[in-house]
C-alpha positions in Angstrom: 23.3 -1.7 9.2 21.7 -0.4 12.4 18.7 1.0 12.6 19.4 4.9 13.5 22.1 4.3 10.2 18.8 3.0 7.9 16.7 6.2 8.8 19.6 8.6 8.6 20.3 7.1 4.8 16.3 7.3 3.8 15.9 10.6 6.0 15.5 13.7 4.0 15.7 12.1 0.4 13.4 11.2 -2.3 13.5 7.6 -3.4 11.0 4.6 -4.9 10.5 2.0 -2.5 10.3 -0.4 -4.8 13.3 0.3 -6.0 15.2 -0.2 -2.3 14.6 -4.0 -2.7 15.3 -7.0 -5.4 13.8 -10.1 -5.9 15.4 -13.0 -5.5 14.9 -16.2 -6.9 12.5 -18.5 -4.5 12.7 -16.4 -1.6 11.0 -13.8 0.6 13.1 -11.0 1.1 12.5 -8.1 4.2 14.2 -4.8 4.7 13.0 -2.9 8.0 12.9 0.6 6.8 12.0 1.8 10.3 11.4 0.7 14.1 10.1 2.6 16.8 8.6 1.3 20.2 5.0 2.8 18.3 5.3 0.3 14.9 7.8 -0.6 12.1 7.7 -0.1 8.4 9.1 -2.8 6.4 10.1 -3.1 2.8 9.2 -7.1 1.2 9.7 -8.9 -2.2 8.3 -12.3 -2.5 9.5 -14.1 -5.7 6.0 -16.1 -7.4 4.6 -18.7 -5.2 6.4 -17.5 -2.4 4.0 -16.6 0.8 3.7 -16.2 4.5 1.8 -19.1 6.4 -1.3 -18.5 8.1 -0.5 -16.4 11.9 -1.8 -13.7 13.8 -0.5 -10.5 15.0 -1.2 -8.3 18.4 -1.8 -5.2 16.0 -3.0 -4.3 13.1 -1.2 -4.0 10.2 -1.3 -2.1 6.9 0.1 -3.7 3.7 0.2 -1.7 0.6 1.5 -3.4 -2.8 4.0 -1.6 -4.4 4.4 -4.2 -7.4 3.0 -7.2 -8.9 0.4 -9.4 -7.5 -0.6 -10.8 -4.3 -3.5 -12.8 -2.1 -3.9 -11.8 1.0 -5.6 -14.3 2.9 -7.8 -13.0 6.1 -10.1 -14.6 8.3 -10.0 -17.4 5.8 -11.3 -14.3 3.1 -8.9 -14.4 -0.2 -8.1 -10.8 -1.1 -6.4 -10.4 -4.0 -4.2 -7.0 -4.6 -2.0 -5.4 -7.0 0.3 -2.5 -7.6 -1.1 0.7 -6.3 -4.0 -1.2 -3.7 -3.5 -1.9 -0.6 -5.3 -3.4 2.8 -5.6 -3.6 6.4 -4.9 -6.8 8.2 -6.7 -6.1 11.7 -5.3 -7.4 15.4 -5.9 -10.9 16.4 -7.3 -12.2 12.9 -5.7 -15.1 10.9 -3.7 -14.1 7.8 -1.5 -15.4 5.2 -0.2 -13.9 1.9 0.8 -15.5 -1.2 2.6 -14.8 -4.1 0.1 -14.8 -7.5 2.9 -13.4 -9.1 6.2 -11.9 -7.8 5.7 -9.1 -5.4 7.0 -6.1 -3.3 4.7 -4.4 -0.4 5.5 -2.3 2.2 3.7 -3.4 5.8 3.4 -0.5 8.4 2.4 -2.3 11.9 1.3 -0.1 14.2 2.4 -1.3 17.9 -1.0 0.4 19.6 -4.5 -1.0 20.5 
Protein backbone atom coordinates (compact mmCIF):
# COMPACT_ATOMS: atom_id res chain seq x y z
CA UNK A 1 0.00 0.00 0.00
CA UNK A 2 1.57 3.41 -0.78
CA UNK A 3 2.04 5.84 1.45
CA UNK A 4 -0.55 8.78 0.46
CA UNK A 5 -3.12 5.28 0.50
CA UNK A 6 -1.84 4.50 4.49
CA UNK A 7 -2.68 8.17 5.60
CA UNK A 8 -5.86 8.45 3.62
CA UNK A 9 -7.11 4.99 5.38
CA UNK A 10 -5.96 6.35 9.12
CA UNK A 11 -6.95 10.09 8.16
CA UNK A 12 -10.03 11.30 9.84
CA UNK A 13 -10.83 8.09 11.92
CA UNK A 14 -10.53 6.97 15.39
CA UNK A 15 -8.57 3.71 15.86
CA UNK A 16 -6.08 1.90 18.64
CA UNK A 17 -2.71 1.64 17.40
CA UNK A 18 -2.12 -1.28 19.01
CA UNK A 19 -4.68 -2.74 17.42
CA UNK A 20 -3.24 -1.86 13.58
CA UNK A 21 -0.51 -4.50 14.20
CA UNK A 22 -0.09 -8.39 15.31
CA UNK A 23 2.56 -10.19 16.67
CA UNK A 24 4.10 -12.72 15.11
CA UNK A 25 5.95 -15.55 16.22
CA UNK A 26 9.94 -14.73 16.47
CA UNK A 27 9.80 -11.75 14.54
CA UNK A 28 9.94 -7.86 14.56
CA UNK A 29 7.20 -6.61 12.73
CA UNK A 30 7.03 -2.62 11.28
CA UNK A 31 4.18 -0.75 9.79
CA UNK A 32 5.08 2.95 8.60
CA UNK A 33 2.03 4.79 9.60
CA UNK A 34 3.41 8.02 8.06
CA UNK A 35 6.45 9.61 6.08
CA UNK A 36 7.09 13.09 5.43
CA UNK A 37 10.57 14.72 4.38
CA UNK A 38 10.16 16.28 8.40
CA UNK A 39 10.05 12.51 10.22
CA UNK A 40 8.00 9.23 10.10
CA UNK A 41 5.76 7.51 12.53
CA UNK A 42 5.95 3.87 12.67
CA UNK A 43 3.86 1.25 14.21
CA UNK A 44 6.28 -2.14 15.74
CA UNK A 45 5.56 -5.50 17.46
CA UNK A 46 8.51 -7.42 18.59
CA UNK A 47 7.53 -10.98 19.74
CA UNK A 48 9.69 -11.84 23.40
CA UNK A 49 13.35 -11.79 22.97
CA UNK A 50 13.15 -10.16 19.83
CA UNK A 51 15.26 -6.69 19.71
CA UNK A 52 17.08 -4.26 17.55
CA UNK A 53 21.04 -4.29 17.70
CA UNK A 54 22.95 -1.56 19.01
CA UNK A 55 23.06 1.71 16.01
CA UNK A 56 22.80 5.22 15.92
CA UNK A 57 20.49 7.53 14.20
CA UNK A 58 21.01 11.32 12.70
CA UNK A 59 17.81 12.37 14.76
CA UNK A 60 16.24 11.92 17.58
CA UNK A 61 13.68 9.70 18.08
CA UNK A 62 10.61 9.28 20.35
CA UNK A 63 9.41 5.70 21.22
CA UNK A 64 6.37 5.29 23.26
CA UNK A 65 5.16 1.67 24.39
CA UNK A 66 1.88 0.86 23.52
CA UNK A 67 1.98 -2.75 25.03
CA UNK A 68 3.97 -5.16 27.01
CA UNK A 69 7.46 -4.77 28.02
CA UNK A 70 10.62 -3.45 26.65
CA UNK A 71 14.61 -2.40 27.44
CA UNK A 72 15.62 0.27 25.74
CA UNK A 73 19.26 0.29 25.81
CA UNK A 74 21.02 3.98 25.47
CA UNK A 75 24.39 5.11 25.77
CA UNK A 76 25.02 1.70 27.22
CA UNK A 77 21.97 2.90 30.05
CA UNK A 78 19.21 -0.01 30.29
CA UNK A 79 15.84 1.63 30.39
CA UNK A 80 13.25 -0.48 30.92
CA UNK A 81 9.47 0.61 29.74
CA UNK A 82 6.05 -0.61 29.68
CA UNK A 83 2.53 0.08 28.41
CA UNK A 84 1.60 3.66 28.76
CA UNK A 85 5.73 5.06 29.22
CA UNK A 86 7.61 6.11 26.80
CA UNK A 87 11.28 7.72 25.98
CA UNK A 88 13.42 9.82 23.86
CA UNK A 89 16.30 8.24 22.09
CA UNK A 90 18.49 11.55 21.31
CA UNK A 91 20.72 12.02 17.78
CA UNK A 92 24.00 10.41 17.55
CA UNK A 93 23.74 8.19 20.73
CA UNK A 94 24.05 4.26 20.69
CA UNK A 95 20.79 2.38 21.25
CA UNK A 96 19.36 -0.91 21.15
CA UNK A 97 15.89 -2.29 22.30
CA UNK A 98 14.94 -5.65 23.42
CA UNK A 99 12.11 -7.59 24.01
CA UNK A 100 11.51 -8.41 28.02
CA UNK A 101 8.32 -9.52 27.02
CA UNK A 102 6.41 -9.29 23.67
CA UNK A 103 5.96 -5.69 22.59
CA UNK A 104 4.32 -2.96 20.39
CA UNK A 105 5.65 0.87 20.30
CA UNK A 106 5.09 3.42 18.09
CA UNK A 107 8.64 5.51 17.15
CA UNK A 108 8.11 9.09 15.80
CA UNK A 109 11.64 10.25 14.34
CA UNK A 110 11.80 13.66 13.74
CA UNK A 111 14.06 14.36 10.46
CA UNK A 112 15.33 18.00 12.07
CA UNK A 113 18.44 19.03 14.16
Amino acid sequence: MGEEMKTTKLSGKAFALADLLKYQADAVVSQEIMKKETGTVTLFAFDEGQGLSEHTTPYDAMVAILDGEAEITISSKPIQLKAGEMTIMPANKPHSLKALARFKMLLVMIRSA
